[in-house]
Residue, then its C-alpha position, 0 to 999 in steps of 0.5 A: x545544483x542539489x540535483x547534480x550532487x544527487x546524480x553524482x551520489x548515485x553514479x558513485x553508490x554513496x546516495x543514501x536510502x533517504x535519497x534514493x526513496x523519496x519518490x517511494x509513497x510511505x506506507x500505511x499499516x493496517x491490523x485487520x481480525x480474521x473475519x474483519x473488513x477494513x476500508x480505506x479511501x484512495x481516491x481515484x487509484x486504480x488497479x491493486x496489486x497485493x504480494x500474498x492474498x493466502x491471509x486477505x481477501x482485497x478489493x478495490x470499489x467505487x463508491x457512491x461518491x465516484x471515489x474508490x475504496x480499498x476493502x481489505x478482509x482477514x483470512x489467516x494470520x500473516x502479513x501482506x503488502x498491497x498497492x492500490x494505484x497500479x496506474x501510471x499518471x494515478x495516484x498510489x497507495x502501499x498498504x502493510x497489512x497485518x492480520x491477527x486473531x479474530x476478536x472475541x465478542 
């Protein structure tokens, strides 16, 4: 019955953003330093897509456990969103990354 109730909000345009989204994988935030590498674990996602790769350098490996990993690395200050698991059938990961000044040492 809650389906039929969702079917009908959205054929009439009164389904809210919370309904609508709910298939959409909440997304991390990331603050890299320019001249820093961040990683993050994805398991088994595969294929990365990124919106502006002016301000990062990303990559996405398999490591020694056969598990793959999202590398990401600060080249400017900005902000970007990269998904890792393009894949249909595979799991997917949304990063927004947010890069800011090199730390001082």
């Amino acid at each position: 019955m809650r389906r039929l109730a969702v079917v009908a909000s959205l054929l009439t345009g009164t389904a809210s953003a919370q309904t609508v989204d709910r298939a959409a994988p909440p997304a991390a935030v990331l603050e890299v330093a320019i001249g820093e590498t961040v990683s993050r674990d994805v398991g088994f996602a595969l294929g990365l897509q990124c919106d502006d790769l002016s301000v990062i350098r990303a990559n996405l490996r398999t490591a020694a456990s056969g598990a793959n990993v999202f590398d990401v690395t600060g080249v400017k200050l900005g902000d970007t969103v990269c998904r890792a698991g393009t894949a249909p059938n595979r799991p997917s990961y949304v990063f927004r990354i947010h890069v800011i000044a090199a730390r001082r040492r």
